[in-house]
C-alpha positions as CSV (number, residue, x, y, z in Angstrom):
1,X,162.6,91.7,106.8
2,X,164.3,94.7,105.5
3,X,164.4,96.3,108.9
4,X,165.8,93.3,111.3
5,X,168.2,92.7,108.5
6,X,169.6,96.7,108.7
7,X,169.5,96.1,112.8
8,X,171.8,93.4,112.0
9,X,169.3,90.7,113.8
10,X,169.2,87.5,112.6
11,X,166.3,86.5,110.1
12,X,164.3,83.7,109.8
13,X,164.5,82.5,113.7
14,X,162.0,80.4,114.7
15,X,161.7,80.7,118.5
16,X,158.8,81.2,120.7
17,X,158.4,85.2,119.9
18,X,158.5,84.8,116.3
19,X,155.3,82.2,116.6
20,X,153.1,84.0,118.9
21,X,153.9,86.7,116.8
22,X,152.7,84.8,113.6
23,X,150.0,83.8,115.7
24,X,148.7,87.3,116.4
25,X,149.2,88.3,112.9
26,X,147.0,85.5,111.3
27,X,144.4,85.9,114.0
28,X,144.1,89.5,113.4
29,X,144.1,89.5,109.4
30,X,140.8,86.6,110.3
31,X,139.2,88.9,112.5
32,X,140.2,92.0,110.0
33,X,139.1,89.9,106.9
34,X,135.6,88.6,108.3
35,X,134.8,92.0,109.4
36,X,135.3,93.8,105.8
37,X,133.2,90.9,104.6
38,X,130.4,91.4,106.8
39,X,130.7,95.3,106.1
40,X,130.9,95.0,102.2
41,X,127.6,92.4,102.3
42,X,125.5,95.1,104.3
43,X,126.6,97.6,102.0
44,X,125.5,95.6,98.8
């Protein structure tokens, strides 16, 4: 938020980037997060 703020863009828009961005974000931290569990279980 720090950086669109100094670009002088507008925060908190919800519009059809800002969702399919949130959408790639929490798909990637699910995928990210069951792979570092399945890595720190075959460690164990």
């Amino acid at each position: 938020m720090i950086m669109p703020g100094m670009m002088g863009m507008t925060l908190f828009t919800v519009d059809l980037t800002a969702l399919m961005s949130l959408m790639g974000h929490l798909i990637y931290g699910v995928i990210l997060g069951l792979v570092a569990v399945r890595v720190l279980k075959s460690q164990a």
